[in-house]
N, C-alpha and C positions, 0 to 999 in steps of 0.2 A: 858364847851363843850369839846367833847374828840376829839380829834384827831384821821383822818382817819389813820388807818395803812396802807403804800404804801406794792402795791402787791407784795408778794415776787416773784422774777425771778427767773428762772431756769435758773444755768449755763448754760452757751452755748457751747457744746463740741468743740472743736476745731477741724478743720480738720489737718487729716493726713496726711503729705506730705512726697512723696518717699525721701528719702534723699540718699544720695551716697553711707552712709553704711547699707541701705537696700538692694538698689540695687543689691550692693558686696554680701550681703548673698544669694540673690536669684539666681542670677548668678553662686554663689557657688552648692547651690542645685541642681539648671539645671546641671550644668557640672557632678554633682557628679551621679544622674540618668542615661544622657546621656554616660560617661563612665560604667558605671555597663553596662546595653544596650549590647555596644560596645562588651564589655567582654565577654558577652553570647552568642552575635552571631557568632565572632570569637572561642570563646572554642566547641559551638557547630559543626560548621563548620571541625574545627581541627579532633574531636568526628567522625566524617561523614566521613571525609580525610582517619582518619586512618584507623576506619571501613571496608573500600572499598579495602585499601591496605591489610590488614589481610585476606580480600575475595579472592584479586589476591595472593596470598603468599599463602593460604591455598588450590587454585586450582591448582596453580603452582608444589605446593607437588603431587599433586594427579595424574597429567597430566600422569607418569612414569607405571602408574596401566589401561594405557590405550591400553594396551597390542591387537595385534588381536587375534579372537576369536581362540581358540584350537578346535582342532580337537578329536570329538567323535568317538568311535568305532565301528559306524555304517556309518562311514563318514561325516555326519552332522557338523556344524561349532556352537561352544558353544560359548554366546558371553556373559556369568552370570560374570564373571569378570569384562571385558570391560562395561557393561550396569550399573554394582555397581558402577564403577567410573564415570561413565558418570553423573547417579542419584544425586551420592555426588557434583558432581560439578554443576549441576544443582539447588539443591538446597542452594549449599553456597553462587551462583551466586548475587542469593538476588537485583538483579538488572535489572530492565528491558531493558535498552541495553544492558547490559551486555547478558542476556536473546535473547535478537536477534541475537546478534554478536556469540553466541554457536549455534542457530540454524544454522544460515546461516553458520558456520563453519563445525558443523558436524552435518548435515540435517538425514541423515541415523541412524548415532546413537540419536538424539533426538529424532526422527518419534519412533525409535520403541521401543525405554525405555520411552516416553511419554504415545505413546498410549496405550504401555501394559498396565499401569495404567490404563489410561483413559477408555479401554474395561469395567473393576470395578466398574466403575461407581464412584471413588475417583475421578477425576479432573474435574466431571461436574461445578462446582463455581467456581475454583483455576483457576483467571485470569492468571496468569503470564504462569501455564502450558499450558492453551489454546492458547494464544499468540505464546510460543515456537512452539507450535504443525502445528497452523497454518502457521508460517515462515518456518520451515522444509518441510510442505506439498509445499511449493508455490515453493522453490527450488529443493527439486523433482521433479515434476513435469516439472519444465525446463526440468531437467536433461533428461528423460523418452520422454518426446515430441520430444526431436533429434533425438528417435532411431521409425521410423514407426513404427515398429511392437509394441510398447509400447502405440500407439496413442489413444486408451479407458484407460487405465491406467493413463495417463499424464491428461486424461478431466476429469476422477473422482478426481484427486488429485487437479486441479485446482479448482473443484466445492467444495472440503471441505474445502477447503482457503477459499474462498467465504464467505460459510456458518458460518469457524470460526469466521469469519473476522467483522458480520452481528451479531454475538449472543448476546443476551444481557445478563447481568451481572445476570436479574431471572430469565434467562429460566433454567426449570427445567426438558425438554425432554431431554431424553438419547441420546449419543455421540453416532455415528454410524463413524466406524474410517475403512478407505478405506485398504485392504489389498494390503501389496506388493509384496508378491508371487504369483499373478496372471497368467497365463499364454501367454507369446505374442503369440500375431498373424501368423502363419507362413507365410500368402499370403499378406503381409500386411494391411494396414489400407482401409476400404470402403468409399466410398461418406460419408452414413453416420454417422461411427464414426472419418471422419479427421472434418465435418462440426460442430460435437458436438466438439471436441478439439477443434476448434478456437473460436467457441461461449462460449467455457468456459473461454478462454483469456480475448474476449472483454469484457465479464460480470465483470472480476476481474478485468480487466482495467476499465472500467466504476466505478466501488465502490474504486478505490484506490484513480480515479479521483474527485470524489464526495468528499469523506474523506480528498483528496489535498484543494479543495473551499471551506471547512468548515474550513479553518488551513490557512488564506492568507500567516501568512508568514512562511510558510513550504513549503519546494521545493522539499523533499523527494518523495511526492505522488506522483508530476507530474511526477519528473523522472520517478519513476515506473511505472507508467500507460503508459508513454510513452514507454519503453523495450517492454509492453506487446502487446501493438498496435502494436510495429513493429513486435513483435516475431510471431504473427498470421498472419500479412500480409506476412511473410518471411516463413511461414510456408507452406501458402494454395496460392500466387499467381502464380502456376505453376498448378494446379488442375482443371481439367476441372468440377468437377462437381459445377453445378448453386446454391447448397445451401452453398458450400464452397468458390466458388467467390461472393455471397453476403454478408458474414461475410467479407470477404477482404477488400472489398467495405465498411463496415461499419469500419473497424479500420483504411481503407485511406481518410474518411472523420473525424476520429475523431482528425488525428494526422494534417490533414489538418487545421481544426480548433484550436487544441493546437498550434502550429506554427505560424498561425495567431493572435492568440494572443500575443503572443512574438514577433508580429511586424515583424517577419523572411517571408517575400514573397514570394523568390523564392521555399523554402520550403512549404511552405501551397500550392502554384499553383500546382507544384508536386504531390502531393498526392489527390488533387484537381481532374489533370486531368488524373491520374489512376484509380482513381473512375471511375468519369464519362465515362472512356473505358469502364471497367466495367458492368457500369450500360448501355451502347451501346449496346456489347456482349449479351447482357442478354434480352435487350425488343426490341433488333431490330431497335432502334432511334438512329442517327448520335448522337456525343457529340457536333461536331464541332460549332452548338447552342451555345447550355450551354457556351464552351468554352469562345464565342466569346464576349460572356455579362461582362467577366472579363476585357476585354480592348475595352473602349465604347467608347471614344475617337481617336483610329484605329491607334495610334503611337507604337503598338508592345509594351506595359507594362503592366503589369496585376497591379491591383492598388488594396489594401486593403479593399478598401469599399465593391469594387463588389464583390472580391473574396469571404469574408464572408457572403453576402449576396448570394451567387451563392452555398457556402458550407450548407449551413440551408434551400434552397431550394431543392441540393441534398438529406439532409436527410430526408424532409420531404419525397419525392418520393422513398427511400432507404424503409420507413413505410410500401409506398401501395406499395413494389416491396415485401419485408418480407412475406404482407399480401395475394398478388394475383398469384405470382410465386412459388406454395407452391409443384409443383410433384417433386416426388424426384426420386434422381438418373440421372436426366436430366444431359446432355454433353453437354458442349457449347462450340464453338471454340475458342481457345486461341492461339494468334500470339504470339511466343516470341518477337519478335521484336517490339513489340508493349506497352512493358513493360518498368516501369518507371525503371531505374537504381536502386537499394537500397541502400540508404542512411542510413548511418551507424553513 
């Protein structure tokens, strides 16, 4: 009788166990990736550093060719020098603050070595010249707003900041670029081109503030939305005309509201109840109402809660006053004395 053959076994692999000096090599590996890594980021960096330097050091050269314009033989002022260096330094800038920081420096020479391009129809896509173009419009426009007779000049230039400001990266309609040889006004500014000048503040106050809540932690908007608020209210609340103290009205509820956010009270009441003067003057209803809803508890303090609730009430009525107050040219009495101090 034969004997069963017993089943052959398969070895049984043994397990693998990390030992010390695996670990050491793996550890080795990591560190040596992680250093490579390191090295890249820093040499990149370095790469970027100098870059930036070689930008300021090569606009630095240039700054000397930034001569004023000469004088042509018809009298005229040539500025094909000046605008050539301005160009070069614009585009070595290569940087988008950098890019603001030349606008908002030299606004006049940006504006018009930008937009002579841009006329061409070359910087319809080229963000970074639209950008510049639009920061030089917006400080212009400051600029031009102080002087009355400038006051339709300073609202178209605010309106193209706007528009810049608004474009999107495919729009592919033609630049329409505001000229600045226009002629002032001699008798100054009317009802209404001062009421278009401050409507074109609040409008770029409103999208800087918009563009501020889309960016919580950027504080740059709000600043600026806030200058701009005040620059219309500081522009137009000595104006009797009713379309120009309703725009007032709308940039002292807005700054109202910004203030109250920031928890600042006696600021947001302020501007709270220059409004609602305002809005008095204008439909012929006492404020001392409104006013009174801000302190409901009757101890003399205006308390946070009400006051924002009393500002979102005004603006809804600020809507139907827009909508039903609409003749123009209307004069409505204004007391100085009756005006909030400005707050600066």
């Amino acid at each position: 009788m034969e004997k069963e053959t017993p089943p052959v076994q398969e070895p049984v692999e043994k397990k693998k166990h990390l030992t010390w000096e695996r670990t050491i090599e793996i550890a080795k590996l990591v560190a040596t990736v992680w250093i490579a890594l390191l090295g890249s980021y820093i040499t990149f960096q370095f790469n970027e550093h100098q870059h930036e330097l070689n930008r300021i050091e090569a606009i630095a050269k240039m700054l000397p060719q930034m001569e004023d314009g000469s004088k042509k033989d018809d009298g005229s002022t040539s500025h094909m020098g000046r605008d050539g260096a301005i160009w070069a330094i614009f585009r070595t800038a290569n940087n988008r603050t950098m890019l603001r920081d030349l606008a908002a420096l030299f606004p006049e020479d940006i504006y018009r070595v930008v937009s002579s391009i841009a006329r061409t129809g070359e910087l319809d896509h080229d963000k970074d010249a639209l950008i510049a173009l639009q920061v030089s419009s917006e400080k212009l426009a400051a600029q031009f707003s102080d002087n009355p007779k400038h006051a339709e000049l300073a609202s178209k230039l605010y309106s193209q900041a706007l528009v810049l400001r608004e474009r999107k990266a495919n729009d592919t309609s033609p630049l329409r670029v505001v000229e600045l040889n226009s002629i002032a006004s001699s008798s100054g500014p009317t009802g209404d081109q001062m009421a278009g000048l401050i409507t074109s503040i609040n409008n770029l106050a409103d999208q800087h503030l918009k563009d501020a809540n889309a960016k919580p932690k950027s504080t740059t908007g709000h600043w600026e939305s806030k200058q701009l608020y005040k620059r219309a209210r500081h522009l137009g609340k000595d104006n009797p005309d009713e379309q120009v103290q309703e725009q007032v009205m709308r940039a002292d509820l807005a700054l109202a509201s910004m203030y109250a956010g920031d928890k600042l009270i006696e600021d947001a009441y302020k501007y709270l109840k220059e409004a609602l003067e305002i809005e008095a003057k204008i439909t012929g209803v006492s404020e001392a109402g409104q006013l009174s809803k801000v302190d409901k508890d009757k101890n003399g303090y205006a308390h946070l809660p009400e006051i924002e609730e009393s500002i979102k009430d005004a603006q809804i009525r600020l809507t139907s006053i827009l909508e039903t107050y609409v003749e123009k040219g209307v004069q409505i009495k204004i007391d100085p004395q009756a005006q909030v101090p400005d707050t600066k």
